[in-house]
PAPA-298240 format. One line per field, with one value per atom (N, C-alpha, C): residue number from 1; residue in one letter; atom name; y, z, x. Coordinates in nm, 4 decimals. Layout:
# residues N
num <- NUM_...
residu <- A_...
atome <- CA_...
y <- Y_...
z <- Z_...
x <- X_...
# end
This chain:
# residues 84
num <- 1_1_1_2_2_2_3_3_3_4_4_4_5_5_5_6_6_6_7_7_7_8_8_8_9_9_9_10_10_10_11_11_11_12_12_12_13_13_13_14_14_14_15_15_15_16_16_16_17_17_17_18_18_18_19_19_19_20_20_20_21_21_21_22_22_22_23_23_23_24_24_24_25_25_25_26_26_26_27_27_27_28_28_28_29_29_29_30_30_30_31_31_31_32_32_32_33_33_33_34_34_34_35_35_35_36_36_36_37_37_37_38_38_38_39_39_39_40_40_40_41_41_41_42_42_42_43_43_43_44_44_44_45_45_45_46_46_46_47_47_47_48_48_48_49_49_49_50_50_50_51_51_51_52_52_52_53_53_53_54_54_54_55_55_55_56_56_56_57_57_57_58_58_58_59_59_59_60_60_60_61_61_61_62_62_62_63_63_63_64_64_64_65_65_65_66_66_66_67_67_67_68_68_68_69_69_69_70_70_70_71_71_71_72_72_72_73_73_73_74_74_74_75_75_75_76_76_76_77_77_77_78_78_78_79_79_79_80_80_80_81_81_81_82_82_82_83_83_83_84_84_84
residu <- X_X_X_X_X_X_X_X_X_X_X_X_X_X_X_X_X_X_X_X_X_X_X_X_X_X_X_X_X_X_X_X_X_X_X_X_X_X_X_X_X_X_X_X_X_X_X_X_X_X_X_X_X_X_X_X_X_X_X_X_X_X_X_X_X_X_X_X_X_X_X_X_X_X_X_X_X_X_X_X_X_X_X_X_X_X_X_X_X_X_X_X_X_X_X_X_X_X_X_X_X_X_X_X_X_X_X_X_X_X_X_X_X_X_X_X_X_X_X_X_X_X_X_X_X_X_X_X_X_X_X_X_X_X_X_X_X_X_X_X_X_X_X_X_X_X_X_X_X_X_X_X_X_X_X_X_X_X_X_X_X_X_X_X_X_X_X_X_X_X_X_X_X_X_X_X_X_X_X_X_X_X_X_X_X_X_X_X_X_X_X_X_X_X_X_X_X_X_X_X_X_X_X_X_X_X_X_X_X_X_X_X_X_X_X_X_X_X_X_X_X_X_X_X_X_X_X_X_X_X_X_X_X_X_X_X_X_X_X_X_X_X_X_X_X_X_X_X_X_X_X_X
atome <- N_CA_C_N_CA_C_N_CA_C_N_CA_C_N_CA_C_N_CA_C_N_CA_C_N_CA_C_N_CA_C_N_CA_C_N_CA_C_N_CA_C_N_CA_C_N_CA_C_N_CA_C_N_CA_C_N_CA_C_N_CA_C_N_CA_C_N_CA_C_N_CA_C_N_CA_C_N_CA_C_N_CA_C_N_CA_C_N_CA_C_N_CA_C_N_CA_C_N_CA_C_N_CA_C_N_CA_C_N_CA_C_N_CA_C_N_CA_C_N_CA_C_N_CA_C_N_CA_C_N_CA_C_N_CA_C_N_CA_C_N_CA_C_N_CA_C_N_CA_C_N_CA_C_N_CA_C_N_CA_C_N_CA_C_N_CA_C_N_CA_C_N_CA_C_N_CA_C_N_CA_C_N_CA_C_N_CA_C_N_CA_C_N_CA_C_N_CA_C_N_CA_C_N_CA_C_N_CA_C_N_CA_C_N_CA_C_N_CA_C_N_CA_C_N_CA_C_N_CA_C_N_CA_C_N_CA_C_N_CA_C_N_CA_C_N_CA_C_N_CA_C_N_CA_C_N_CA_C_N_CA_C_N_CA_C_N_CA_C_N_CA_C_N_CA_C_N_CA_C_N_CA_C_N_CA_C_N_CA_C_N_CA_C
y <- 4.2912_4.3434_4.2989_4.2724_4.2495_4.3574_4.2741_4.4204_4.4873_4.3998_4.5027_4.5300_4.5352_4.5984_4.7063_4.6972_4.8360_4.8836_4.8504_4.9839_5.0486_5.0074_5.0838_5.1563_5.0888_5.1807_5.3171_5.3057_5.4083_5.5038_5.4800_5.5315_5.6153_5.5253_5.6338_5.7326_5.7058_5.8436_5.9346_5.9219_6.0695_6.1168_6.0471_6.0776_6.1480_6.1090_6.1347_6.2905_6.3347_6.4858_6.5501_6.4754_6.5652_6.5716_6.4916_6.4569_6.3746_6.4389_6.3762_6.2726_6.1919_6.0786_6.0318_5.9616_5.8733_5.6882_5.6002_5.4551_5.4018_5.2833_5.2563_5.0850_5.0054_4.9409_4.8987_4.8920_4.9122_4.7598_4.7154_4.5984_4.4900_4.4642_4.3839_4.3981_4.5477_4.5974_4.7368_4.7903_4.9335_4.9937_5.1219_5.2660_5.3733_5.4272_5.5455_5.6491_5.7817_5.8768_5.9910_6.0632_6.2074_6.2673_6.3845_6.5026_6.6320_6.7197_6.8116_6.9082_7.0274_7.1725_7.0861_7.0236_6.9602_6.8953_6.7867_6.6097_6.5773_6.4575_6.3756_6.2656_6.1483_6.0210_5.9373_5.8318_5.6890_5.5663_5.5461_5.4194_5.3182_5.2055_5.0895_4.9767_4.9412_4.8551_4.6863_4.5953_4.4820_4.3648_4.2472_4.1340_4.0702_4.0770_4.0380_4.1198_4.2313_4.2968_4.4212_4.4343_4.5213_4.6513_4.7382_4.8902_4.9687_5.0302_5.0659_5.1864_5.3022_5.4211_5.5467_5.6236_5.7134_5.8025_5.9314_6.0546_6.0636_6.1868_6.2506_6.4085_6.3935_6.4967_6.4604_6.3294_6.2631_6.1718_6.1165_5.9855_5.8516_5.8914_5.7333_5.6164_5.4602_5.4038_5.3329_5.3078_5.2271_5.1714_5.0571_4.9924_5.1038_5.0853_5.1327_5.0616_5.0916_5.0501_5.1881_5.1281_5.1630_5.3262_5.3084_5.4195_5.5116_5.4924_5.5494_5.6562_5.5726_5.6622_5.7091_5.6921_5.7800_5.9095_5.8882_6.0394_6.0900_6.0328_6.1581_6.2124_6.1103_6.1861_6.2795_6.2499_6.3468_6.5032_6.4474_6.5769_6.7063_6.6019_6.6982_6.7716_6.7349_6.7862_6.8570_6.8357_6.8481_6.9241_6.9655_7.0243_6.8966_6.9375_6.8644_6.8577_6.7133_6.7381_6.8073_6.9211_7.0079_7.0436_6.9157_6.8851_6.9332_6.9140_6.9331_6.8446
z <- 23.1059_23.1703_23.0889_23.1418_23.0970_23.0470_22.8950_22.8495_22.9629_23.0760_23.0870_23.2394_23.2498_23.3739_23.3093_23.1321_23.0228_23.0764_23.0185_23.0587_23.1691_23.2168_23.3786_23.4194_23.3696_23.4253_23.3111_23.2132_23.1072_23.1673_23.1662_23.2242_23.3530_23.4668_23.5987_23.5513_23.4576_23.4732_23.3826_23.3067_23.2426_23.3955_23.4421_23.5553_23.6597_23.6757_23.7741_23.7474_23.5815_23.5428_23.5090_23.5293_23.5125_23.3209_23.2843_23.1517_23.0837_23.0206_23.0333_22.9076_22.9094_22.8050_22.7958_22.6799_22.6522_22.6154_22.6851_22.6189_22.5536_22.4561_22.3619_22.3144_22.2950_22.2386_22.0873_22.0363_21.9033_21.8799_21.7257_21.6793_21.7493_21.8576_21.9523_22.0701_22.0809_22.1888_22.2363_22.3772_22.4212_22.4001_22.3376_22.3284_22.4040_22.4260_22.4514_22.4229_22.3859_22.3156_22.4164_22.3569_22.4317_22.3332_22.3394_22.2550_22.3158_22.2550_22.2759_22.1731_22.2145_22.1463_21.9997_21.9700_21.8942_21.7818_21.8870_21.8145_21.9001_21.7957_21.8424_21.8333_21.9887_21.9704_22.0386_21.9682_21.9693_22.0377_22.1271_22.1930_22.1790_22.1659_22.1419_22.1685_22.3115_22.3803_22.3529_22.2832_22.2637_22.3426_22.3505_22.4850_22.4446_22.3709_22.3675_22.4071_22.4334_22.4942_22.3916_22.2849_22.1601_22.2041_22.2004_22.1555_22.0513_22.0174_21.8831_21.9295_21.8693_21.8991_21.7358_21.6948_21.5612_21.6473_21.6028_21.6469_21.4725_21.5203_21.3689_21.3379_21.3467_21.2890_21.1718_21.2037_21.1272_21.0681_21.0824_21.0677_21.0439_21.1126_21.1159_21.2258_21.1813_21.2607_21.3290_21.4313_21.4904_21.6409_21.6308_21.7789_21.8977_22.0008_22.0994_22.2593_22.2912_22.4664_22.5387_22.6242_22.7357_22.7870_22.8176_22.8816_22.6947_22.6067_22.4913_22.4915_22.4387_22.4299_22.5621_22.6928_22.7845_22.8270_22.7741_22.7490_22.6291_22.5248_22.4186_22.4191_22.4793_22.4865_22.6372_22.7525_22.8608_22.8186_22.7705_22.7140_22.6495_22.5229_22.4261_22.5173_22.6285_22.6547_22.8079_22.8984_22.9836_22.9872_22.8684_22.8233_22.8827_22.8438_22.8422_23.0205_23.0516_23.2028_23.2142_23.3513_23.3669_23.5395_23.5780_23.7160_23.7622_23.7125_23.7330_23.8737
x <- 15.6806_15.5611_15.4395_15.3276_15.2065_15.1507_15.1030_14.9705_14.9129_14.8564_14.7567_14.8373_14.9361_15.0195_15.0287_15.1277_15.1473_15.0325_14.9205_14.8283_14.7732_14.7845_14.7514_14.8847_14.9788_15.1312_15.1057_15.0632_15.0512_14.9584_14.8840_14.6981_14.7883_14.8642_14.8531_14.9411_15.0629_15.1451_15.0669_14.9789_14.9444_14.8225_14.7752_14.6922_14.7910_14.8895_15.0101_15.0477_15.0410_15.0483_14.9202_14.8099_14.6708_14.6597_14.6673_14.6843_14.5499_14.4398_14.3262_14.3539_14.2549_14.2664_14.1112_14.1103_14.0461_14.0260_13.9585_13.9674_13.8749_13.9249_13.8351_13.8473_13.8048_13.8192_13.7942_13.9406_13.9550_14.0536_14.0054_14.1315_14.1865_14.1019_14.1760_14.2511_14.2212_14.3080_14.2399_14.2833_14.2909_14.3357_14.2616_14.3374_14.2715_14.4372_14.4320_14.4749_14.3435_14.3717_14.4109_14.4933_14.5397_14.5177_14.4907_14.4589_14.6033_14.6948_14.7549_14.7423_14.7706_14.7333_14.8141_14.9765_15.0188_15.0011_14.9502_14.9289_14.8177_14.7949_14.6579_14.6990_14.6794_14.8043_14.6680_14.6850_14.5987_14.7560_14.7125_14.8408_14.7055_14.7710_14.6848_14.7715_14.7510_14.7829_14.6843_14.7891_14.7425_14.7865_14.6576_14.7071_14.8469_14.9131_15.0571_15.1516_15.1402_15.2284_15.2702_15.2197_15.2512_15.2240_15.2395_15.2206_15.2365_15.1402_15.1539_15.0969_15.1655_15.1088_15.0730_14.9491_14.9902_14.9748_15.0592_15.0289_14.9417_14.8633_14.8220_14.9015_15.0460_15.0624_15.1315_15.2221_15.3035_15.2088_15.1504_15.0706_15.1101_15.2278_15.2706_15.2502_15.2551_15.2323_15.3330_15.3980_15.5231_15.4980_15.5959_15.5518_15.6770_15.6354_15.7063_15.7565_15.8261_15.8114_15.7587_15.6940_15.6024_15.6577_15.8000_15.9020_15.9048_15.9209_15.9359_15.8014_15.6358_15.5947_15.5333_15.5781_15.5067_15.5500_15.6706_15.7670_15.7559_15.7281_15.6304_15.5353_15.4503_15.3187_15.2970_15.3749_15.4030_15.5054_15.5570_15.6295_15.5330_15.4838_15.4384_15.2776_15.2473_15.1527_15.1896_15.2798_15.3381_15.4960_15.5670_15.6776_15.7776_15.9174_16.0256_16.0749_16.0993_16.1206_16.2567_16.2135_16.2937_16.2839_16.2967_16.3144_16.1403_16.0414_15.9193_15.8797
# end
């Protein structure tokens, strides 16, 4: 999939749960921030196809697929799917 297919496929499902966000251009790439009562997560979608996402609770930095963190960050702000 294309970066910027990733991001728009990213972008509609938190829109899809009413999941507000923010974008930015940062490093060469788009981010997007979610804020949860939780964590605070920066995804930063780059034109090669990279994802890199920090939450700030952990503060760590790691790459991901698309399906990985859109179910962390839907979860943690949306609870665990439970036939929703």
């Amino acid at each position: 999939m294309k970066a910027m297919e990733q991001l728009l496929e990213f972008i509609s499902r938190l829109q899809e749960k009413k999941i507000h966000f923010t974008l930015q251009c940062v490093r060469e790439a788009i981010m997007v921030a979610v804020v949860s009562p939780a964590r605070y997560f920066e995804v930063e979608f780059f034109a090669d196809g990279t994802i890199e996402v920090q939450t700030f609770t952990a503060g760590s930095v790691e790459e991901m697929t698309l399906d990985r963190i859109s179910k962390i960050v839907i979860e943690a702000l949306d609870g665990p799917a439970s036939g929703k």
